[in-house]
VEXLUM-794035 format. One record per residue (C-alpha): x, y, z. Coordinates in steps of 0.5 Angstrom, whole numbers. Example, Ala and Ser with C-alpha at 12.3 -4.5 7.8 and 13.67 -1.06 7.14 Angstrom:
<lumzas>
<lumza xx="25" yy="-9" zz="16"/>
<lumza xx="27" yy="-2" zz="14"/>
</lumzas>
This chain:
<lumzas>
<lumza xx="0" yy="0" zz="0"/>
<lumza xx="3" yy="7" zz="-2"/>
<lumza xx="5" yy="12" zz="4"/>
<lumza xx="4" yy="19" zz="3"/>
<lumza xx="8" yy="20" zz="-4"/>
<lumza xx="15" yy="22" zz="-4"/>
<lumza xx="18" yy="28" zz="-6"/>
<lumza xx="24" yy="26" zz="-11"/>
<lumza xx="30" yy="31" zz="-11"/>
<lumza xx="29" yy="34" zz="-16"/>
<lumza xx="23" yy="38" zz="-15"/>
<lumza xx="25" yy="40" zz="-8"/>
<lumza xx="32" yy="43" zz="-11"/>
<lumza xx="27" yy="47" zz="-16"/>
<lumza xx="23" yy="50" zz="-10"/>
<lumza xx="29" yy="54" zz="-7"/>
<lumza xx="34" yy="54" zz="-12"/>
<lumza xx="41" yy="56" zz="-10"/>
<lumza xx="44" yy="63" zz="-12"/>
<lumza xx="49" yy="60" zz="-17"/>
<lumza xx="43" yy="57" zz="-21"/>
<lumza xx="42" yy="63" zz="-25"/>
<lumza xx="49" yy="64" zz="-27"/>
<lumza xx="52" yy="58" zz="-27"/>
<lumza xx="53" yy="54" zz="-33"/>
<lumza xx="50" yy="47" zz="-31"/>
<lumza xx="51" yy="40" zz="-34"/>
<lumza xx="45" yy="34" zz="-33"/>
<lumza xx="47" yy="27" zz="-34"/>
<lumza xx="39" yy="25" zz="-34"/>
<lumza xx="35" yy="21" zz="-38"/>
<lumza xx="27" yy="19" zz="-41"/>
<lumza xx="25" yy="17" zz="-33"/>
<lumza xx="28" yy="24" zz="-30"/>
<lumza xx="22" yy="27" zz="-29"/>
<lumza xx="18" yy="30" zz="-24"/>
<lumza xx="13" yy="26" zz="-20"/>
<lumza xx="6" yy="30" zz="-26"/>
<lumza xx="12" yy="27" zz="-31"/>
<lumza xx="15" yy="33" zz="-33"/>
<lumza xx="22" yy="33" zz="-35"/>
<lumza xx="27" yy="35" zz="-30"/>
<lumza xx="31" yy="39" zz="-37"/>
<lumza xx="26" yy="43" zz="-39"/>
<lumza xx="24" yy="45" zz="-31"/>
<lumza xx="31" yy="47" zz="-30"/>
<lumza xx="31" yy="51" zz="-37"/>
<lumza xx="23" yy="54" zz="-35"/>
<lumza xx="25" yy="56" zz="-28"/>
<lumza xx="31" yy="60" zz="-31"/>
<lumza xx="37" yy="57" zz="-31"/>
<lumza xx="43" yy="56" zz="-35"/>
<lumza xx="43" yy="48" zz="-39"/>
<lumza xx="50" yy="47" zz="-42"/>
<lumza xx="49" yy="41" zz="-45"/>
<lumza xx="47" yy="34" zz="-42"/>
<lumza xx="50" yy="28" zz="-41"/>
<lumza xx="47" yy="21" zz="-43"/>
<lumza xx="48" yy="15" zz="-40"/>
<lumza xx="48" yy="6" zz="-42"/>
<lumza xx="41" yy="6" zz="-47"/>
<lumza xx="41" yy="13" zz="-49"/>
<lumza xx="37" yy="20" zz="-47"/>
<lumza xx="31" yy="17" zz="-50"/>
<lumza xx="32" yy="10" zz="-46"/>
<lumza xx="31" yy="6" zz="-53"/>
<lumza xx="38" yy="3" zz="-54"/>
<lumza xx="39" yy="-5" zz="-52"/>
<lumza xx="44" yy="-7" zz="-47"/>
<lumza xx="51" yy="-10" zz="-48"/>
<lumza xx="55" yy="-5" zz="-52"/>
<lumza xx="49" yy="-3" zz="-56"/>
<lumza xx="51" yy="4" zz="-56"/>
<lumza xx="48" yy="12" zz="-57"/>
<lumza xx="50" yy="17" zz="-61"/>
<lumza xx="51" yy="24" zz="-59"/>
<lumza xx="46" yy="28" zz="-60"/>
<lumza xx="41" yy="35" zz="-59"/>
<lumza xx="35" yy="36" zz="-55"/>
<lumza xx="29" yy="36" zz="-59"/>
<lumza xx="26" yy="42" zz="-55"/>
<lumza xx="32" yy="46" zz="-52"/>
<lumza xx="37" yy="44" zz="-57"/>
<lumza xx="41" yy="43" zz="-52"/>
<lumza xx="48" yy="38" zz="-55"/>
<lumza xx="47" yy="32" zz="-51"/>
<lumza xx="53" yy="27" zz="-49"/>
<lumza xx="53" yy="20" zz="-50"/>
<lumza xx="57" yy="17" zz="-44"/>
<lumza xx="56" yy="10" zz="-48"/>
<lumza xx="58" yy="10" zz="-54"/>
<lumza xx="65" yy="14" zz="-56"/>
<lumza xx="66" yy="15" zz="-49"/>
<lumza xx="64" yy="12" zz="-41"/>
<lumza xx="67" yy="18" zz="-37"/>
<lumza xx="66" yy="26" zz="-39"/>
<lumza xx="72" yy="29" zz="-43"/>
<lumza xx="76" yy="36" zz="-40"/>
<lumza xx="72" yy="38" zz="-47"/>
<lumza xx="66" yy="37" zz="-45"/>
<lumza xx="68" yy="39" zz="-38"/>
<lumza xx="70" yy="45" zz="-40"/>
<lumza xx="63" yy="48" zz="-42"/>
<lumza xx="59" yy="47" zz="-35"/>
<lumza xx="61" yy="50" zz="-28"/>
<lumza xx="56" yy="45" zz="-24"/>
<lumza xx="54" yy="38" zz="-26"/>
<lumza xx="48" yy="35" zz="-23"/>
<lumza xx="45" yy="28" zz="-23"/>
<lumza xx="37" yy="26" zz="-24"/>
<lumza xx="38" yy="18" zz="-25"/>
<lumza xx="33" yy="14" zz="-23"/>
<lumza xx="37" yy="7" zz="-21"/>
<lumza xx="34" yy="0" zz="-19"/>
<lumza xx="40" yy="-1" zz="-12"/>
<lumza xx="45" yy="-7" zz="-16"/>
<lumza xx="52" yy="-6" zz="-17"/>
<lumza xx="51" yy="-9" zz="-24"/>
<lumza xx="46" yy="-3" zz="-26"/>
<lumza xx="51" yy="1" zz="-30"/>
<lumza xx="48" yy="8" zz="-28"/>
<lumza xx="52" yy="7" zz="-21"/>
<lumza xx="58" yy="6" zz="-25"/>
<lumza xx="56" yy="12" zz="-29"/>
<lumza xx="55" yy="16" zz="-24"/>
<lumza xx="62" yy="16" zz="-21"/>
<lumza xx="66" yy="15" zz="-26"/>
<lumza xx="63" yy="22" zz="-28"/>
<lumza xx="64" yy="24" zz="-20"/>
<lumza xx="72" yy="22" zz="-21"/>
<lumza xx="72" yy="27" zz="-27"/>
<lumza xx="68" yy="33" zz="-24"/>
<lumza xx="74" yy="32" zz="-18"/>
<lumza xx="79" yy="32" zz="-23"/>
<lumza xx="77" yy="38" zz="-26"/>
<lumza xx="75" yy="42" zz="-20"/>
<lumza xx="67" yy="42" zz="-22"/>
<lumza xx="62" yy="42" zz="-17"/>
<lumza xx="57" yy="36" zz="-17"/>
<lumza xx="50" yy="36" zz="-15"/>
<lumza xx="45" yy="30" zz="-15"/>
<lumza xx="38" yy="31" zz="-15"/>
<lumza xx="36" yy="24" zz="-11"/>
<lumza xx="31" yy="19" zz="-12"/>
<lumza xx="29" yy="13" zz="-7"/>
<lumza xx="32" yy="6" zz="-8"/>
<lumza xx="25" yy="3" zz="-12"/>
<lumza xx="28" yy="-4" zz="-7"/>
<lumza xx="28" yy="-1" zz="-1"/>
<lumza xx="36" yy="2" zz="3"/>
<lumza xx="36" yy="-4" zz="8"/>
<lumza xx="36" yy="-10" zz="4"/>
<lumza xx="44" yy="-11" zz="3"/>
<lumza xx="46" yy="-17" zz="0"/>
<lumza xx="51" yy="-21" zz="-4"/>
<lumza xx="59" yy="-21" zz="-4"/>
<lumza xx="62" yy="-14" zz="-5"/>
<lumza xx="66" yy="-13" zz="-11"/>
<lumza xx="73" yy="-16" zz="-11"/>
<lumza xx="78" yy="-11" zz="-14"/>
<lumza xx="80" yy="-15" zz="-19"/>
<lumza xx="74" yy="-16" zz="-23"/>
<lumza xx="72" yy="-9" zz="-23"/>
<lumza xx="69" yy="-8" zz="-29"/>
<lumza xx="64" yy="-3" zz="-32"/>
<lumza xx="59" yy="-8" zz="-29"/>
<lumza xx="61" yy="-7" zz="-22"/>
<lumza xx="67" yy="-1" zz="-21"/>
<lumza xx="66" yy="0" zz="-14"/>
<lumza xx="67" yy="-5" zz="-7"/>
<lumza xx="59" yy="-6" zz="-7"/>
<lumza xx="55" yy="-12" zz="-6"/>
<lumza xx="50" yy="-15" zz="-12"/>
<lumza xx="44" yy="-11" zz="-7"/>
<lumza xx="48" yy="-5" zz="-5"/>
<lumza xx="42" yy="-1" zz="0"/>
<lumza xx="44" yy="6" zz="-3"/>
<lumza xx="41" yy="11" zz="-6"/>
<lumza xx="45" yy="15" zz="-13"/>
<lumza xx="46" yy="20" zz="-8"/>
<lumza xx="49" yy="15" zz="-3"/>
<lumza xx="53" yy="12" zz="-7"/>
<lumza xx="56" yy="19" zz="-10"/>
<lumza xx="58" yy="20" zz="-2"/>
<lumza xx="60" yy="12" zz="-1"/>
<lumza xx="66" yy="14" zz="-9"/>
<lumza xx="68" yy="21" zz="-5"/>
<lumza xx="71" yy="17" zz="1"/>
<lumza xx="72" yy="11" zz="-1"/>
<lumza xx="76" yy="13" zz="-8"/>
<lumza xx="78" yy="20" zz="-3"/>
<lumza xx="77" yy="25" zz="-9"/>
<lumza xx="77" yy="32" zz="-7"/>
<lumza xx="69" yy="33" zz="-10"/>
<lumza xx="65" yy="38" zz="-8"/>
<lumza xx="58" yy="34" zz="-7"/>
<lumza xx="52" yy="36" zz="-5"/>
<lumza xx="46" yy="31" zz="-5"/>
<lumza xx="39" yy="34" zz="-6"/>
<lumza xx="36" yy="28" zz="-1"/>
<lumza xx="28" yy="26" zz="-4"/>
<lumza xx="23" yy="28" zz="2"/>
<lumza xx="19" yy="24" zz="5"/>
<lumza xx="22" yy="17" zz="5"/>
<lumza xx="24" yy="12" zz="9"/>
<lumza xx="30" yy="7" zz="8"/>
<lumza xx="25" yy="1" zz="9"/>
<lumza xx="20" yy="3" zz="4"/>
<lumza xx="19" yy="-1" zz="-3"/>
<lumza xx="18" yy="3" zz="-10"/>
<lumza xx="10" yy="2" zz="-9"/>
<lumza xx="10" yy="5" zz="-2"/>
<lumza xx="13" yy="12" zz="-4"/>
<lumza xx="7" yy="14" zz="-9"/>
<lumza xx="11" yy="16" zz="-15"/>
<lumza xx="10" yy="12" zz="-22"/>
<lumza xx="15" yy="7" zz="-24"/>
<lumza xx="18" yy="11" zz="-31"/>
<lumza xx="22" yy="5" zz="-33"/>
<lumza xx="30" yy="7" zz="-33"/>
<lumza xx="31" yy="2" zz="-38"/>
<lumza xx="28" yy="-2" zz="-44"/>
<lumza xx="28" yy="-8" zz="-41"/>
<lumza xx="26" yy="-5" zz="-33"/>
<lumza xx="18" yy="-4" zz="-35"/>
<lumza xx="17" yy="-6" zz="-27"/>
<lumza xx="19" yy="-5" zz="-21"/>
<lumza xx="18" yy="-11" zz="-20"/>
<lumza xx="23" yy="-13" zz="-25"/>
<lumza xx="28" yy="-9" zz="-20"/>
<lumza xx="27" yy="-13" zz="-14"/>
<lumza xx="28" yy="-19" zz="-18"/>
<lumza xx="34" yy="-16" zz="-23"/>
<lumza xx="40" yy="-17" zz="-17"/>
<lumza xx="38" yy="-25" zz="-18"/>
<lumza xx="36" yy="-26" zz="-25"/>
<lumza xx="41" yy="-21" zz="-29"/>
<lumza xx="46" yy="-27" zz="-27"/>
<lumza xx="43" yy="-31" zz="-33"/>
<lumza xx="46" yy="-25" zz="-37"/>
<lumza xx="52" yy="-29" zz="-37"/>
<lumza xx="49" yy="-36" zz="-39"/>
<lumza xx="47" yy="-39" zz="-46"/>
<lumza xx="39" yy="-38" zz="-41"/>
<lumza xx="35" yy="-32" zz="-43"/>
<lumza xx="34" yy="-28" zz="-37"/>
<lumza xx="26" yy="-26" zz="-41"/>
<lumza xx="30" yy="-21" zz="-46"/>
<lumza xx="26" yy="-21" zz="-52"/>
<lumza xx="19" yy="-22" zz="-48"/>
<lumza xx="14" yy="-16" zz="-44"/>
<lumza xx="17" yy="-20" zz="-37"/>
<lumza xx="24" yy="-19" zz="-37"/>
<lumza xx="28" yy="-21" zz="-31"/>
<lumza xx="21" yy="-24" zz="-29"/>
<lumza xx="22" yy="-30" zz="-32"/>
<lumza xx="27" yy="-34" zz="-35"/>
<lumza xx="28" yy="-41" zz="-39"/>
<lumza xx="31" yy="-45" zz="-45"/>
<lumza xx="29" yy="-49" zz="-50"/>
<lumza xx="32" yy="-55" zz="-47"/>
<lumza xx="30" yy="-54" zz="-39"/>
<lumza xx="26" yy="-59" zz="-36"/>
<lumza xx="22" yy="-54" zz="-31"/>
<lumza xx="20" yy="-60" zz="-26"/>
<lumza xx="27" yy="-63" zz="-25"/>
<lumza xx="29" yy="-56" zz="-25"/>
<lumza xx="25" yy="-54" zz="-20"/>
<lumza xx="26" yy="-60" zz="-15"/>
<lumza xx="33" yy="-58" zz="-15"/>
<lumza xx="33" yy="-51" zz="-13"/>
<lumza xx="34" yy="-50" zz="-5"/>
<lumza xx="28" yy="-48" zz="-2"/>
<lumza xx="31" yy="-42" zz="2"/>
<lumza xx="32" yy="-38" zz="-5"/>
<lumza xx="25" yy="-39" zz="-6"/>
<lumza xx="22" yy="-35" zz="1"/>
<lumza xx="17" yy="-29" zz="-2"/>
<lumza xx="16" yy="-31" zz="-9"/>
<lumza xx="13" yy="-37" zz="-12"/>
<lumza xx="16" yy="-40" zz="-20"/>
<lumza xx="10" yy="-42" zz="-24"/>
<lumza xx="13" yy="-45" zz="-30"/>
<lumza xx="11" yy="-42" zz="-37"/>
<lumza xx="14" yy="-43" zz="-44"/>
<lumza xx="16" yy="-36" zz="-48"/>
<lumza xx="19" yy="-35" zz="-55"/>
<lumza xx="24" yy="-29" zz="-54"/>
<lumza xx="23" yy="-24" zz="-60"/>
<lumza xx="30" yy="-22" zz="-60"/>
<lumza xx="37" yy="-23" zz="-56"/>
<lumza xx="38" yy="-31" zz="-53"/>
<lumza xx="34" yy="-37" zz="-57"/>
<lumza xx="30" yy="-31" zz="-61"/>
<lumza xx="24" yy="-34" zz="-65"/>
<lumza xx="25" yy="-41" zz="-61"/>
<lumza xx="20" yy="-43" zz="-55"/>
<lumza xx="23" yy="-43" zz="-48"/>
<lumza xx="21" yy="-48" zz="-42"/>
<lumza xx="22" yy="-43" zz="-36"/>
<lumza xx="19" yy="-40" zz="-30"/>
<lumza xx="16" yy="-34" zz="-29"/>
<lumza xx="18" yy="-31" zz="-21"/>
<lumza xx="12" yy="-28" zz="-18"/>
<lumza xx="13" yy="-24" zz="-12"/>
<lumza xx="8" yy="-25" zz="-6"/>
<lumza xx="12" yy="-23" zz="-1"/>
<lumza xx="17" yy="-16" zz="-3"/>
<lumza xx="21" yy="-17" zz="4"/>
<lumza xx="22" yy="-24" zz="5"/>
<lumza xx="25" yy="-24" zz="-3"/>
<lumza xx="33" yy="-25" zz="-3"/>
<lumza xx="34" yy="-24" zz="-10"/>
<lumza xx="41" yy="-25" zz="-11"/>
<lumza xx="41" yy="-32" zz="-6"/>
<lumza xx="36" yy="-33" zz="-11"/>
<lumza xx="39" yy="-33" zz="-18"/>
<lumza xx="45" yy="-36" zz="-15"/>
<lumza xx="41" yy="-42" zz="-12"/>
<lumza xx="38" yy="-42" zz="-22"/>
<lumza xx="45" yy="-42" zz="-23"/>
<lumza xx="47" yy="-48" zz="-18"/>
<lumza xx="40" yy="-52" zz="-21"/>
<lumza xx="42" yy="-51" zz="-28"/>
<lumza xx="50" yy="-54" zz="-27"/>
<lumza xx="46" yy="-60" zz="-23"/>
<lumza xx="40" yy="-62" zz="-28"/>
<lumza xx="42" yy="-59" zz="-34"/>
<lumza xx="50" yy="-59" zz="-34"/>
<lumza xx="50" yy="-63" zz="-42"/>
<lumza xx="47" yy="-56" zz="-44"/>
<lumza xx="48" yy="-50" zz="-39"/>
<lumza xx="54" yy="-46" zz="-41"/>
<lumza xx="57" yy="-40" zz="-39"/>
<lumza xx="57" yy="-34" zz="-45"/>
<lumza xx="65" yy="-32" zz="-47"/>
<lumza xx="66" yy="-25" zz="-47"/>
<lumza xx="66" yy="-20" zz="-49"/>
<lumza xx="61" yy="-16" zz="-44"/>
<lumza xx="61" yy="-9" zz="-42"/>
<lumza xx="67" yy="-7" zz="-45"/>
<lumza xx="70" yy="-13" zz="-42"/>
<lumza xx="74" yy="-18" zz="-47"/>
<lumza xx="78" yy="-23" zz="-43"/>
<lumza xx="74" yy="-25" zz="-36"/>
<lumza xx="68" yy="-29" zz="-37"/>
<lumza xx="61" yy="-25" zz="-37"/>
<lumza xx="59" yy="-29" zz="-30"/>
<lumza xx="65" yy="-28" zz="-26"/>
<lumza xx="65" yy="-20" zz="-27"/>
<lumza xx="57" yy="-20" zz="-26"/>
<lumza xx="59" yy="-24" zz="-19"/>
<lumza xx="65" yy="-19" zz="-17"/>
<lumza xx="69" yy="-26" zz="-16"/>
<lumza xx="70" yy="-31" zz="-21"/>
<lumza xx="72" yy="-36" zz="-15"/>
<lumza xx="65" yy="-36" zz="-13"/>
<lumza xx="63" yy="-38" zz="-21"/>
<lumza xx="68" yy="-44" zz="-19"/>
<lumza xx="65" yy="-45" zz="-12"/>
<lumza xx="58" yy="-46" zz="-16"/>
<lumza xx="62" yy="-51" zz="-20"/>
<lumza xx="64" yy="-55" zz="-15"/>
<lumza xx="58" yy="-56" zz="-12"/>
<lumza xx="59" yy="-52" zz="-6"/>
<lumza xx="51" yy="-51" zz="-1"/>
<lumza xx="49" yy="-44" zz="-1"/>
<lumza xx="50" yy="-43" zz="6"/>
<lumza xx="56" yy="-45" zz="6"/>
<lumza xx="58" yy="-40" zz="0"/>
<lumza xx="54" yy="-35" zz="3"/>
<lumza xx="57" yy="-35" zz="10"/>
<lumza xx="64" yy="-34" zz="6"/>
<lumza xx="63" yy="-26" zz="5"/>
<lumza xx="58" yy="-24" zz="11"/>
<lumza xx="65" yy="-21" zz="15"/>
<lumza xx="67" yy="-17" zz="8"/>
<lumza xx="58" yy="-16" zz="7"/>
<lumza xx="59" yy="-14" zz="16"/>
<lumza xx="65" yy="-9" zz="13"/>
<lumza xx="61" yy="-6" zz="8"/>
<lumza xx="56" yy="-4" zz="13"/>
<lumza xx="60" yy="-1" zz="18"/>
<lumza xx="64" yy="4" zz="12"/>
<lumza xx="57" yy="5" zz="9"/>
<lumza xx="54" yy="7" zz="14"/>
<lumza xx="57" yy="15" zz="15"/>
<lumza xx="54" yy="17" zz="8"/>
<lumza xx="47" yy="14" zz="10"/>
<lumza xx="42" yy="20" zz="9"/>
<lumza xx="35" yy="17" zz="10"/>
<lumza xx="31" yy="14" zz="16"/>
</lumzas>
């Protein structure tokens, strides 16, 4: 049930804009779902209230959100109602030129992100903070709630030898920040001197899931149509580096999962019913119109959540992963790179932070016991977390 509606940062940074607003030239780096919570887009509301838009920045799928993944890359281009240049950071370019730089005073972030450490918009976002901090730029982030709650954190923090585009900090799979949060947590951990400033979103509440919050779930990207493909996405999106689709190609992406091969009730009786707490798998069968086994029709499992704070996504997809290498080990592979600008490691191992936990998988190891191998490094990461936390 939705709580009083929360106000994201953007609306609260226009309500009392600072002095600097009128004079300073600014660059955004938003996208399609910037918007206010009446869907008017934050672009045209700074520009409306008077102030100075140099130019924009884009992140992985486009300004318009309608590029696919996986080094499916935008163009640079012009707002179509500004005229405003628009800079793809997913194309020529992952992190903001000195030239580009050049032309702004102050950069501010509206993104709205889904709190998985794979989720490239948080990798955007500090690489976009390193270069602000290199060229002594102030950075602004109009805040917005983490859709899957700030107190779920779950999964093994990134190992600094498999830092990728996919995961570029030592953050777990389900991470608990918001954008902002997570601005705070790159500042100290990579000790950049950054003038940063996070315009918090009023109103929420650490605990809260997206429906709670009472604002419309614009999708960020083209295969995240729900929020519910956000709860389940620091999981399923594991499947992304496997021979499984993983619901591309279908209106339920990271909803459900299959293959031509798979045997739904030998799957399912293979999976540790400890990943099972708070959704239900109904087995379905679906023809992905593109991306993995395009045109053919998959055996699968559609995920329903009942139960959004019991759901541990990440146990869940890695309790998929060890079904398949036990049920399906004849047809089940690992994809070869590249990935995300990756070209030597495996995709899987840079999803899980930790290619030894790919081998773990592989050896059979029960997931408690793989679980219970990061709860000292998953503790840390709470503990250091904790002074760059903003919301009750």
């Amino acid at each position: 049930m939705a709580g009083p509606c929360v106000k994201p940062g953007c609306e609260v940074f226009l309500e009392s804009p600072p002095r600097w607003f009128r004079w300073s030239r600014m660059g955004l780096l938003a996208n399609q779902a910037s918007c206010t919570r009446d869907f008017r887009h934050v672009s045209q509301m700074i520009h409306q209230a008077g102030g100075r838009l140099a130019c924009i920045f884009s992140p992985q799928h486009g300004f318009h959100a309608e590029k696919q993944a996986n080094m499916v890359e935008s163009d640079h281009g012009i707002h179509p109602l500004l005229g405003t240049p628009i800079y793809s950071l997913y194309g020529q370019v992952r992190r903001p030129t000195e030239e580009m730089l050049q032309a702004i005073d102050v950069l501010v972030v509206d993104l709205s992100d889904v709190g998985t450490r794979v989720y490239t918009f948080g990798t955007t976002l500090g690489l976009c903070v390193e270069a602000a901090a290199e060229a002594g730029l102030k950075v602004v982030v109009l805040d917005r709630p983490n859709p899957i709650n700030g107190t779920s954190v779950e999964g093994n923090p990134l190992k600094p030898q498999w830092r990728s585009f996919v995961g570029r900090y030592p953050i777990p799979m389900r991470h608990g920040l918001t954008l902002g949060e997570l601005a705070r947590f790159v500042v100290r951990e990579e000790g950049l001197d950054c003038d940063l400033e996070v315009i918090p979103a009023a109103g929420w509440r650490r605990d809260r899931f997206h429906p709670q919050t009472g604002l419309p779930w614009l999708w960020p990207s083209p295969n995240m149509p729900s929020w519910e493909s956000a709860l389940l996405y620091p999981g399923l999106v594991l499947l992304e580096g496997t021979n499984v689709s993983e619901g591309r190609g279908t209106t339920l992406p990271f909803q459900v999962f299959g293959a031509p091969f798979v045997r739904p009730s030998l799957l399912l009786n293979a999976l540790d019913v400890r990943a099972l707490d708070g959704v239900v798998l109904r087995p379905v069968c679906f023809e992905p119109t593109f991306d993995k086994w395009r045109g053919e029709v998959c055996c699968g499992f559609q995920v329903h959540v009942t139960e959004p704070g019991r759901v541990k996504p990440y146990r869940l997809g890695l309790a998929v992963l060890k079904a398949f290498l036990e049920v399906h080990a004849d047809r089940f592979q690992w994809l070869p790179p590249p990935y995300e600008y990756e070209y030597e490691k495996k995709p899987i191992d840079i999803l899980l932070g930790d290619g030894f936990l790919r081998e773990r998988l592989e050896k059979g190891a029960e997931l408690p016991e793989v679980e219970a191998d990061w709860q000292g490094e998953l503790e840390a990461y709470r503990d250091r977390r904790q002074a760059g936390l903003m919301y009750p």
